[in-house]
C-alpha positions in Angstrom: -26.4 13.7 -1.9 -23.4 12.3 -0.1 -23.0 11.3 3.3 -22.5 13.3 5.9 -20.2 13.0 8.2 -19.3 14.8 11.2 -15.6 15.9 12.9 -13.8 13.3 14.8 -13.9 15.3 17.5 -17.6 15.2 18.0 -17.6 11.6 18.0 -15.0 10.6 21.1 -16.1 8.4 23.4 -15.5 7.8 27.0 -14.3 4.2 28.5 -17.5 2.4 28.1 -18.1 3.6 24.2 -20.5 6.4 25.4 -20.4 9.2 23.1 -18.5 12.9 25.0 -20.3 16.0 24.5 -18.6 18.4 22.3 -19.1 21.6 20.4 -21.1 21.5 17.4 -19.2 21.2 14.0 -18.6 24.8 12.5 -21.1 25.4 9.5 -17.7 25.7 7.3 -17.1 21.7 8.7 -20.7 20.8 7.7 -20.3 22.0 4.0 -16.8 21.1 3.8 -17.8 17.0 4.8 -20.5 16.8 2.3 -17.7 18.4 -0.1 -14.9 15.5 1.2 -17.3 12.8 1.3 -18.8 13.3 -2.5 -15.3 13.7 -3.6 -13.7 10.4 -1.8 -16.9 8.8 -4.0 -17.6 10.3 -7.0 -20.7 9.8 -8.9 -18.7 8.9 -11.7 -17.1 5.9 -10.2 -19.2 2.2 -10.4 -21.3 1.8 -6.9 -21.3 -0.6 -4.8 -24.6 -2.5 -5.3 -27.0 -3.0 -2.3 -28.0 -7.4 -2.0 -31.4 -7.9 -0.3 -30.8 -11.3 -0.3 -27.7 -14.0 0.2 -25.1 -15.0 3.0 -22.0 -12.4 2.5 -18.3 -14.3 1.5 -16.2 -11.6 3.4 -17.6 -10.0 6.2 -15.1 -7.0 7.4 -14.9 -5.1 10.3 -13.2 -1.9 11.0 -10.9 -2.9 13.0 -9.0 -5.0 10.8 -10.6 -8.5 10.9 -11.9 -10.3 7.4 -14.1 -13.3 8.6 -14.7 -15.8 5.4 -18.0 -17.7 5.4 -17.4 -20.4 3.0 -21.0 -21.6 3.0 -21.4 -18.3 0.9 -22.4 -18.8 -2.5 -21.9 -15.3 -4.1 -19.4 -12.9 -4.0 -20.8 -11.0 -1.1 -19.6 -8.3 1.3 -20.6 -7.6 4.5 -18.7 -4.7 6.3 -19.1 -3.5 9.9 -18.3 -0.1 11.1 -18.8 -0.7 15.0 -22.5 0.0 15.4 -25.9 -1.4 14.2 -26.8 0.6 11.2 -23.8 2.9 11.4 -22.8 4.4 8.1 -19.5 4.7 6.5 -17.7 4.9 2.5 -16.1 2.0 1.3 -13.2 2.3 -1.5 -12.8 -1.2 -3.3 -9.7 -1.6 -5.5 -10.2 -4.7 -8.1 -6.2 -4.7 -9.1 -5.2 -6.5 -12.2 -1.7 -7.4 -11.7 -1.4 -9.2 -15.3 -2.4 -6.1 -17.0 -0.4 -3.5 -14.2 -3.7 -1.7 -13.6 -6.5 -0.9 -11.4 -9.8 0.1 -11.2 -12.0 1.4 -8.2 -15.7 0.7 -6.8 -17.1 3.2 -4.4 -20.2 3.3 -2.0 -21.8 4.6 1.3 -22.8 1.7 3.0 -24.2 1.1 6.2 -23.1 -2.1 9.0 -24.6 -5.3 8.8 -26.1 -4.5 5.2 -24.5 -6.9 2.2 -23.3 -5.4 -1.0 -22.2 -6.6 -4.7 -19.7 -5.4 -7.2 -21.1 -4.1 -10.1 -22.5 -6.5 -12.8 -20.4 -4.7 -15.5 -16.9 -5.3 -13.8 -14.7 -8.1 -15.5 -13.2 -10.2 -12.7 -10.3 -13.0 -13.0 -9.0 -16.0 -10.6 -5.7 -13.8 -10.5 -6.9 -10.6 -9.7 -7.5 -9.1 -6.3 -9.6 -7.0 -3.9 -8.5 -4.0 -1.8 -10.9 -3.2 0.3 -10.8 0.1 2.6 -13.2 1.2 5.3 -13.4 5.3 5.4 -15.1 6.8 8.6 -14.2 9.7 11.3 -12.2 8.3 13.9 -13.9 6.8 17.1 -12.8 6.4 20.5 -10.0 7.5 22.6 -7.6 4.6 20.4 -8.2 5.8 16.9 -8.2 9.5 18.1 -5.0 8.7 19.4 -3.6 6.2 16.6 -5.0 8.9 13.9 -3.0 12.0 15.6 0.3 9.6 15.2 -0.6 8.8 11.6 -1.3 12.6 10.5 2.0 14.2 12.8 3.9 11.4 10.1 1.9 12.8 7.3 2.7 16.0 7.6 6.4 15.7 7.9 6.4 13.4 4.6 3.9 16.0 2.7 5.4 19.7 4.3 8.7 18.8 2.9 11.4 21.7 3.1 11.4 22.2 -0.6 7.4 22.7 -0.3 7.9 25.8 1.9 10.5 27.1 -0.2 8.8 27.4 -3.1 5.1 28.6 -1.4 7.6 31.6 0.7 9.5 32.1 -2.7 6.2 33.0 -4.3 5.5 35.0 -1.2 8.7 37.1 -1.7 7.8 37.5 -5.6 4.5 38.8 -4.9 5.8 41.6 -2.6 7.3 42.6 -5.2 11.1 42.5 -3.6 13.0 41.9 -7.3 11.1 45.2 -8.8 12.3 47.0 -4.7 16.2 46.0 -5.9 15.9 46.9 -9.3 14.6 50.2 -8.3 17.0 50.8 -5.4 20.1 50.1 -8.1 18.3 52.6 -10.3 18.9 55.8 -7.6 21.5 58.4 -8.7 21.1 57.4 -12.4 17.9 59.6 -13.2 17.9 63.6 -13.2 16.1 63.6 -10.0 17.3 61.2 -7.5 15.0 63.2 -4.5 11.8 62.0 -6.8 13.6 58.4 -7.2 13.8 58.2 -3.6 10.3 59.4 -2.8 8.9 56.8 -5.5 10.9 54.0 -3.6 9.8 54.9 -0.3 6.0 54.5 -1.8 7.2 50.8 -3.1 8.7 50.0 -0.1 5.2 51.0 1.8 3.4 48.7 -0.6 5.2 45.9 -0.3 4.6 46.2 3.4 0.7 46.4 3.3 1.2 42.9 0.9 2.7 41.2 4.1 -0.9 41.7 6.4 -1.9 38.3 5.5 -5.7 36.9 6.8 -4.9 34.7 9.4 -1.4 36.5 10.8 -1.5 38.6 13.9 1.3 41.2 14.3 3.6 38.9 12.0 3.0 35.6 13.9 -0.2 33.0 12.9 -3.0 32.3 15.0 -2.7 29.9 17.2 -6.0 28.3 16.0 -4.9 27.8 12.8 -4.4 23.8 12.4 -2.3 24.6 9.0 1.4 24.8 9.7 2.5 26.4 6.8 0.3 29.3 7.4 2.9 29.8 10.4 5.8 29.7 7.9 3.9 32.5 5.8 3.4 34.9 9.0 7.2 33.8 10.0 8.9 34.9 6.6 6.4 37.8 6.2 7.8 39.1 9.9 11.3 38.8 8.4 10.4 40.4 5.4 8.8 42.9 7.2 11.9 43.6 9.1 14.2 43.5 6.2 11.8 46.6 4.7 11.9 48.4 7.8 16.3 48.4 7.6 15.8 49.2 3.9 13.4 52.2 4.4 16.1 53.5 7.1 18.8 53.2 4.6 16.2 55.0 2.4 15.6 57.4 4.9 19.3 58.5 5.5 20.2 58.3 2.0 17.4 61.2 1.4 18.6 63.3 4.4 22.2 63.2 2.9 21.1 64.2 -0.6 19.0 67.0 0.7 22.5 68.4 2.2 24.8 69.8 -0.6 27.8 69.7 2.0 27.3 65.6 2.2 27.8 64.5 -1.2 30.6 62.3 0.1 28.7 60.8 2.2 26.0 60.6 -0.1 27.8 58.0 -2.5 28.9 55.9 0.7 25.0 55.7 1.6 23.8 54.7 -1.7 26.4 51.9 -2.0 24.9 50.5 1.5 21.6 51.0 0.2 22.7 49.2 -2.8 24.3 46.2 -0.7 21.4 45.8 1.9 19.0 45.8 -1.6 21.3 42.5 -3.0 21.0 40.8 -0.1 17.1 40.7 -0.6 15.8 37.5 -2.3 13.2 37.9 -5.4 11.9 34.9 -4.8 11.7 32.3 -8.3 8.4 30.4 -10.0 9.1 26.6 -10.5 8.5 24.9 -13.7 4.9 24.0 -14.7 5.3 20.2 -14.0 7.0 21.1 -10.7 4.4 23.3 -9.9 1.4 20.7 -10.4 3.3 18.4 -8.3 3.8 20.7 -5.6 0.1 21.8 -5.6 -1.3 17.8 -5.6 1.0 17.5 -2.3 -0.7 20.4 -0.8 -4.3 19.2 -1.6 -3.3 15.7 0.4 -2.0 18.1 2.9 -5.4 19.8 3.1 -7.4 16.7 2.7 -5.3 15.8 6.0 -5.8 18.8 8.1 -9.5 18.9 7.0 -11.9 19.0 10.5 -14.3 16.7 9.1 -12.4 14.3 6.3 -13.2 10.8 6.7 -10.2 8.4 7.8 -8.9 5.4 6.3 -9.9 3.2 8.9 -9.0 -0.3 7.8 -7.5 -2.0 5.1 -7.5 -5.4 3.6 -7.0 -7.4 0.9 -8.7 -10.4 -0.8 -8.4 -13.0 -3.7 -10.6 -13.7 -6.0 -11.0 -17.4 -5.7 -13.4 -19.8 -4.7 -12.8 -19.7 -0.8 -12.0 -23.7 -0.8 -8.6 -22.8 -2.4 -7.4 -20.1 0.3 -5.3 -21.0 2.6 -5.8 -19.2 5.8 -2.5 -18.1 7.8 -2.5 -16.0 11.4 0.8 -14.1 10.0 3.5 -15.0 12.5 1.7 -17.6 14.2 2.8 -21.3 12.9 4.1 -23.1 9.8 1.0 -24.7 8.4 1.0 -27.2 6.1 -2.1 -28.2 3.5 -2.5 -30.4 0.7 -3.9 -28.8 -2.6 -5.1 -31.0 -6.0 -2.8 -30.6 -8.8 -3.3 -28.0 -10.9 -5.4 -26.1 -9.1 -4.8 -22.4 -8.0 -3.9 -21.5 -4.3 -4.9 -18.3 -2.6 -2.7 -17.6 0.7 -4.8 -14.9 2.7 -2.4 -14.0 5.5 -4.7 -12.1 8.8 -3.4 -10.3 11.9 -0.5 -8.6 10.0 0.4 -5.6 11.5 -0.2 -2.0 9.8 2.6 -0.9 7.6 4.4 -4.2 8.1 6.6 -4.5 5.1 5.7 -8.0 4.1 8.5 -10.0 2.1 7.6 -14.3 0.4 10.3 -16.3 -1.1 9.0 -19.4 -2.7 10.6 -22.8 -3.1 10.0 -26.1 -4.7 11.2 -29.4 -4.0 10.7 -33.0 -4.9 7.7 -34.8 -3.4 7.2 -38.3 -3.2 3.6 -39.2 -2.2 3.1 -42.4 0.7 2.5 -45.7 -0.9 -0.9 -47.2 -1.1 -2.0 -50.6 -0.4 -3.2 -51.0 -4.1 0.4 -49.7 -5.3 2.0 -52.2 -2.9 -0.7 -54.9 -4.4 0.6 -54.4 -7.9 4.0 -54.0 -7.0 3.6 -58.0 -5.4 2.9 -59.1 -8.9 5.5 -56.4 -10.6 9.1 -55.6 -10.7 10.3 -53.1 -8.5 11.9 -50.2 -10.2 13.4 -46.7 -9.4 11.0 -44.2 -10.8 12.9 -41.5 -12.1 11.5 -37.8 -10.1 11.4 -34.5 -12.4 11.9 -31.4 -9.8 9.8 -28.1 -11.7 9.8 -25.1 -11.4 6.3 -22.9 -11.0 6.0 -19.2 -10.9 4.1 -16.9 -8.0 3.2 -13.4 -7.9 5.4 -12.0 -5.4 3.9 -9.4 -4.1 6.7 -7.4 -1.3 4.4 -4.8 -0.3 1.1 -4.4 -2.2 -0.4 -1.1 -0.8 2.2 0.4 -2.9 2.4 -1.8 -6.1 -0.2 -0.3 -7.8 -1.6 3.8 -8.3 -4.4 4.5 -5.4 -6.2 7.0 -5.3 -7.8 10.2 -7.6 -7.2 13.1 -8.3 -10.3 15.7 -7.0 -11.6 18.7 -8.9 -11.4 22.3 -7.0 -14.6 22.0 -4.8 -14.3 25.7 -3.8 -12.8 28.8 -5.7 -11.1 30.3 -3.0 -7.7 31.9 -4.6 -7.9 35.3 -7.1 -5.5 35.7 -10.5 -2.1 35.3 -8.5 0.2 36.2 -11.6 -2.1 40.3 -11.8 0.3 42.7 -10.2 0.3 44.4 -8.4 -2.5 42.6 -5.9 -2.8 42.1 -2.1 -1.8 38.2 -2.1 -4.3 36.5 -1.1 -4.4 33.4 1.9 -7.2 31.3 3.1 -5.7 30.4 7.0 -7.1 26.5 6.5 -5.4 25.9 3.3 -2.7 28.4 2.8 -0.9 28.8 -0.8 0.4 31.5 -2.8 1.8 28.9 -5.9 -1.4 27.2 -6.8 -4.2 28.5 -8.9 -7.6 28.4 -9.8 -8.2 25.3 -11.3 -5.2 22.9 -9.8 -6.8 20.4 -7.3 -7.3 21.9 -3.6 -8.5 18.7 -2.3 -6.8 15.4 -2.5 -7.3 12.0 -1.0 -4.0 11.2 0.7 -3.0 7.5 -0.6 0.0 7.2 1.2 -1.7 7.5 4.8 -1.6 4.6 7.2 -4.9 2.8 8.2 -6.0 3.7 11.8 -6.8 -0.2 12.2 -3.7 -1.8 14.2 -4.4 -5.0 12.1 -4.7 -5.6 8.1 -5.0 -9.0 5.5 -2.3 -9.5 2.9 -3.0 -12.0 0.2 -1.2 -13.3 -2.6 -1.2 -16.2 -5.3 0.6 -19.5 -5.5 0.7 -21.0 -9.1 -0.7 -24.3 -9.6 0.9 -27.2 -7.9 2.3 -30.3 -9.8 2.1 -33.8 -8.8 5.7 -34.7 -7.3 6.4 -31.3 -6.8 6.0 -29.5 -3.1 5.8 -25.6 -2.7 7.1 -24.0 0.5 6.7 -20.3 1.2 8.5 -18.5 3.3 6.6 -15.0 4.8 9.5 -12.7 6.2 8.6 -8.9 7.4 10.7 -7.5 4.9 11.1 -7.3 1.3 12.6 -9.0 -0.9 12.5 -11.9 1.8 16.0 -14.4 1.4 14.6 -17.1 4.2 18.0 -18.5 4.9 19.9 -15.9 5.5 17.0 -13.8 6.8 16.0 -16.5 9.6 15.2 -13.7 12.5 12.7 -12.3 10.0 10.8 -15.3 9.1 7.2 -14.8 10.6 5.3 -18.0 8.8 6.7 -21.2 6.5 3.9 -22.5 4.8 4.1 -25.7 2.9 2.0 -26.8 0.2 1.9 -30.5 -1.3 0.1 -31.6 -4.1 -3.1 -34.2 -3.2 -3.0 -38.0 -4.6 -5.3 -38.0 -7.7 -9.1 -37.7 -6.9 -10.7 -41.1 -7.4 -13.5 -41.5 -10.0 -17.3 -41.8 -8.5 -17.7 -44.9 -10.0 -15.2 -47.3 -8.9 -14.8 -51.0 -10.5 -13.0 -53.0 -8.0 -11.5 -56.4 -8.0 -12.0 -58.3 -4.3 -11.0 -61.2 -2.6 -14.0 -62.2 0.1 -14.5 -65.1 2.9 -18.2 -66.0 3.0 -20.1 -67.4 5.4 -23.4 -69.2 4.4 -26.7 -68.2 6.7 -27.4 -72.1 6.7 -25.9 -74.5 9.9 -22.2 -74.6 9.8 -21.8 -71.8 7.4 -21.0 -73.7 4.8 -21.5 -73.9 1.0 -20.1 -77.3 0.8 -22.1 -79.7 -1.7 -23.8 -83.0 -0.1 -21.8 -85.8 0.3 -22.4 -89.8 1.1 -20.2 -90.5 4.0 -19.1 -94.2 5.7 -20.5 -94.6 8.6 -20.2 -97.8 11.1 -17.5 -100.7 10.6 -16.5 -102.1 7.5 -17.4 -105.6 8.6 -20.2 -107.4 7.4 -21.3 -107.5 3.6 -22.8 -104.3 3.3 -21.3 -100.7 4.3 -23.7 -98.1 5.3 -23.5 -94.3 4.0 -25.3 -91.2 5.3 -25.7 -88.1 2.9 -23.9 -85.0 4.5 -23.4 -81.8 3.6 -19.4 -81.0 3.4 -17.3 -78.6 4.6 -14.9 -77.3 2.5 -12.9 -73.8 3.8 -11.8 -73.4 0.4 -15.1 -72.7 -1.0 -15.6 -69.7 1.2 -13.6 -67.5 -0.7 -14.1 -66.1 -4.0 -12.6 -63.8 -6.4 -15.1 -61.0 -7.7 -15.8 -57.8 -10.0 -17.4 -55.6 -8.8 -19.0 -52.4 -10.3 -20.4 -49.3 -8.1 -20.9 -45.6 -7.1 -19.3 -43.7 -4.5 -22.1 -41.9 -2.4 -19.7 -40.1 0.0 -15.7 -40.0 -0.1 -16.2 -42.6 2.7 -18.8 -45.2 1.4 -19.4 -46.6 -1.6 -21.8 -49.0 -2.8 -20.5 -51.9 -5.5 -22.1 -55.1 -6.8 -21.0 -57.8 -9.2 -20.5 -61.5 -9.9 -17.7 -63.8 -8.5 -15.2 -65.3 -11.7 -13.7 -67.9 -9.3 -15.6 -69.6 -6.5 -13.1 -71.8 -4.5 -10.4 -73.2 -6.2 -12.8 -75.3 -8.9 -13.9 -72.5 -11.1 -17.8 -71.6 -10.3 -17.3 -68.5 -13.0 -20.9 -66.2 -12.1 -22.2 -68.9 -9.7 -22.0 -65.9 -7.4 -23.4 -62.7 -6.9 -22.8 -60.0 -4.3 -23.6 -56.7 -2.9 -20.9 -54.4 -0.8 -20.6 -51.3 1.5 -17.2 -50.4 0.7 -14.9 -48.3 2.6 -11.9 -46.7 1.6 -8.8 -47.1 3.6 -6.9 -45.4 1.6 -6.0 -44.5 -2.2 -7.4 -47.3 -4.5 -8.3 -49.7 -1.4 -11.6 -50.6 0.1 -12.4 -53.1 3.0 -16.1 -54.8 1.7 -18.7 -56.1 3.7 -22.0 -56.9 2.8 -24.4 -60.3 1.4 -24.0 -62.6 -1.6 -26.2 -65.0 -3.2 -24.6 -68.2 -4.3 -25.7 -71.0 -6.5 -24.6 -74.4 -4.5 -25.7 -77.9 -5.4 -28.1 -79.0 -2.9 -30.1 -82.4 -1.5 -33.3 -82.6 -2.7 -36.3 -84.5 -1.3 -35.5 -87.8 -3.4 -32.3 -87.9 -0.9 -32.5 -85.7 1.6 -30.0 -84.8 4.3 -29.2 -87.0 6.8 -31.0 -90.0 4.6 -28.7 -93.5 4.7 -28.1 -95.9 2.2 -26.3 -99.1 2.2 -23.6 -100.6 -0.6 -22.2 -103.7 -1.0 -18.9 -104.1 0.6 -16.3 -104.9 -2.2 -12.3 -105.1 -2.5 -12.7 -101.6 -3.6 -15.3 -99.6 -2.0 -17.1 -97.1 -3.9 -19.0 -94.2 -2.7 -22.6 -93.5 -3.6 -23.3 -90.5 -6.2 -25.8 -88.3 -4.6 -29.3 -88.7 -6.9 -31.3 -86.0 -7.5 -29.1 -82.6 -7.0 -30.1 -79.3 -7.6 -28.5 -75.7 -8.0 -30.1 -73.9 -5.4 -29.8 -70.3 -4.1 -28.1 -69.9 -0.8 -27.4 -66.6 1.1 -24.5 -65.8 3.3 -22.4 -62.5 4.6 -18.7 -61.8 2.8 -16.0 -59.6 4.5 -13.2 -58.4 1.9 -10.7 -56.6 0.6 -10.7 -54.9 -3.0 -8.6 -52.3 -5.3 -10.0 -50.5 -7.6 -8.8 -51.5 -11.2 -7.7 -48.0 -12.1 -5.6 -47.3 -9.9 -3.4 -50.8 -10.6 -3.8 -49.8 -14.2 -2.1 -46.3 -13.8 0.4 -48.2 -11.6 1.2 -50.6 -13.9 2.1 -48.0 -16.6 4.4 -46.6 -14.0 6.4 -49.8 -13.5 6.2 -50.5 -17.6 7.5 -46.7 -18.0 9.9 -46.8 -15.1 11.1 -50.4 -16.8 11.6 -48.8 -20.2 8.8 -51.2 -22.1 6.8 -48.2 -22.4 7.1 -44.2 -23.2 
């Protein structure tokens, strides 16, 4: 059983939302919205599938407004009609513009609810969503905006050449080609008198077939809300009238022949009666195909003037990619500029743009040149500088000018009611329903059709299109214009956005190997790792000279060269260990070990901090620190050899600076390639 829904007018609403009394809906509007609902989702088409469970990815209201929750994990959809557990239909259009076709997801859905597409659809990165909100229009706005969009309607569906045809039919079914064939046959058969009488009873007929239902003295109802029915009781009154002159010709004609002394006069009349009967037009039938068409634009003109037809309320569109590559623009609101990896697709969802905005994009790419790093500028210290040599490219987009009429919308409906007889039977009392008035179409040809090409009643819609993959040293600037095709040079007062796309550096691997230069400072007193050393003390005079064992400083020996190997826990912090390979300037190859925080400062570069262990010769109890000794004084004074050393552990705290191998290895294929060494 569809959902019911009742008359916009039984739904306006005073200033603070409170619902106006009104007339009940007519038992023809009850039956006639289970009729329009059922057909605007047929049972045919896949459903939209009800989700217990899970966070919706678009939540849309029905004014316009697409809120994107990227925590979402599923392709989710959450749509609110303007009250808690209000219900409405919701047409989803999955468009395939690779493949030029479309397909359609229906479903009555109720606010704050979330809803799936069907397991069975197929779904690509490139395709996209148009979604549409269908619901009787609410409040003293959409009962306005909705009048607007329906007087529109009807001027583009009632065209002139639809009310010729339908009054055409009209003037056929009287039955006005057999009246002039008749009046050209008087005076040719034996007894003119019983021609004349036979006409007169032809000419009555044809009168009775102009009382059409819904027509009052030759003008329509004023209640009627279809406007052609007034054309019907407007031609049927001039009809009526040209009858009336051709039954007086008639008339006078007879009195003449019934009056031997007027037979002059008698040839005169018929040749009037004769004139007036040319002027009278037959009326034609149109071609089959024409006739189809013309009866399709008359169901989207009933669908329109139906009392209690949902509206297209809102409508928006959405991509079909993960919601970290769309790019979200306020359409005329800023030139925003974003940074995308390389090779990776870009969405560009584009919110606040107006209903019925044509909306034009012209893409362009230039050359982009990313910002040096500090490990670039590292390698290119121990390199040769040369020009790199920049290849401009050239990607593709789907430009998409104005996408609510790219691709077919829309079905066609089967005849919900049989409300027209056998039209081509003659001779028959045509036959007019006052709601949905038609003389052309039959039994069988679609009374009710969705109208595709009617504005949303929402002021405000999405747009989205696709931006191919970006390339690394190339830049991608769109250029959003409100029309179509969109020249942004020449077209600057229509420019409404300039968005700027530029492809990301490289992401860096998770595990980074890193080469560092540190400064170490031991735990110990005076923060050296300086080996014990004998040193002079006291004068020279006297025999002997006397020597106390110190520990040395040496500010060389607090730096040291490392590898170091690790794992990057967040994109700000990794953690990296790994042996020294020079300790000072005399070698000390693994005499080191250390342990880093390390914290990117940009591509390939990392300030470290953290503790290392070293292996430093140390005093031992046979001569501790501080002990003395005394030599004998000679020409040539030697200094004491420290006995009993040991390699012992010490601890101390290094602040450095690293790069991370890869990233001078890629740069040194750039400067061997740039060079010419290389290919």
């Amino acid at each position: 059983m569809g959902l019911l829904l009742m008359a916009p007018v039984a739904v306006a609403e005073d200033s603070g939302g409170k619902p106006l009394p009104s007339a009940p809906p007519s038992a023809r509007a009850q039956a006639e919205s289970t009729e329009l609902t059922e057909a605007l989702c047929k049972e045919s088409l896949p459903q939209l599938e009800l989700k217990a469970d899970g966070k919706a990815l678009y939540r849309i209201s029905r004014a316009g407004k697409v809120t994107v929750q990227d925590q979402a994990k599923e392709l989710l959809f959450e749509f609110n009609f303007g009250q808690k557990e209000r219900e409405g239909i919701v047409r989803i259009e999955l468009v395939k513009p690779q493949e030029a076709t479309s397909q359609v997801v229906c479903g009555h859905v109720t606010s704050g609810k979330t809803y799936q597409l069907p397991q069975t659809l197929w779904l690509n990165s490139t395709d996209k969503l148009v979604v549409r909100l269908y619901d009787v229009p609410r409040g003293e706005f959409e009962l306005k905006r909705f009048k607007d969009i329906a007087a529109g309607r009807q001027t583009a569906l009632l065209t002139e050449e639809v009310i010729g045809r339908e009054l055409a039919q009209l003037r056929q079914q009287v039955g006005l080609k057999e009246l002039k064939e008749e009046v050209e046959g008087l005076g040719r058969f034996p007894a003119p008198v019983d021609g004349v009488t036979v006409l007169h009873g032809s000419i009555d007929k044809a009168r009775k077939k102009l009382e059409l239902d819904g027509c009052s003295r030759g003008e329509a109802a004023d209640a009627s809300p279809a406007p052609l029915l007034h054309h019907f009781c407007s031609e049927a009154q001039v009809i009526d009238k040209s009858l009336q002159t051709l039954a007086t010709l008639l008339e006078s004609y007879r009195n003449a022949l019934a009056d031997k002394k007027r037979q002059a006069e008698q040839q005169r009349l018929l040749g009037e009666l004769r004139g007036f009967a040319k002027t009278l037009d037959g009326g034609t039938t149109p071609k089959e195909e024409v006739r189809k068409a013309h009866c399709e634009q008359l169901a989207a003109l009933n669908w329109l003037h139906a009392e209690a037809a949902p509206r297209l309320i809102t409508q928006v569109e959405l991509p079909l990619i993960p919601s970290r590559q769309v790019l979200h623009v306020s359409y005329g609101t800023g030139n925003p500029k974003s940074t995308r990896p390389p090779g990776e697709q870009t969405a560009v969802l584009l919110h606040q743009v107006p209903t019925g905005a044509q909306v034009g994009v012209e893409e362009h790419q230039r050359e982009f040149h990313q910002q040096a790093t500090l490990a670039q500028a590292f390698a290119d210290a121990v390199g040769v500088m040369v020009p790199l040599a920049a290849k401009s490219t050239t990607i593709t987009w789907l430009e998409l000018s104005d996408i609510a009429r790219s691709f077919k919308r829309g079905e066609d409906f089967k005849t919900l009611t049989d409300l027209f007889g056998d039209l081509t039977a003659a001779p028959q009392l045509p036959s007019l329903d006052p709601l949905r008035p038609t003389l052309l179409c039959q039994e069988g040809d679609a009374q009710l059709k969705l109208d595709t090409g009617a504005a949303p009643i929402a002021p405000v819609g999405t747009r989205s299109f696709l931006v191919a993959p970006l390339k690394a040293g190339t830049a991608t600037e769109i250029s959003v214009c409100d029309k179509s095709p969109c020249v942004a040079q020449a077209d600057g007062s229509h420019l409404k956005n300039k968005v700027t796309l530029e492809p990301q550096a490289e992401e860096e691997s998770r595990f980074p190997f890193l080469v560092e230069l540190a400064g170490t400072a031991s735990f110990e007193r005076g923060l050296s790792f300086g080996a014990p050393r004998y040193e002079a003390i006291g004068g020279t005079a006297g025999p002997q000279q006397l020597y106390e064992l110190r520990r040395e400083y040496e500010a060389h020996r607090a730096f040291s060269l490392s590898v170091l190997f690790g794992y990057r826990l967040k994109p700000w912090l990794a953690l990296v260990a790994g042996p020294s390979v020079l300790v000072g300037a005399s070698g000390g190859t693994f005499s080191q070990l250390n342990f880093r925080f390390a914290f990117p400062v940009t591509r390939g570069a990392y300030l470290t901090v953290g503790p290392s262990m070293r292996l430093v010769e140390s005093a031992t109890e046979v001569a501790p620190i501080g002990s003395r000794i005394a030599v004998e004084n000679s020409s040539e004074p030697k200094v004491p050899t420290v006995p009993g050393t040991e390699y012992r552990p010490r601890f101390g705290l290094s602040l450095g600076f690293s790069v991370d191998v890869s990233v001078l290895t890629d740069t040194g294929k750039t400067l061997l390639k740039s060079a010419g060494v290389t290919q």
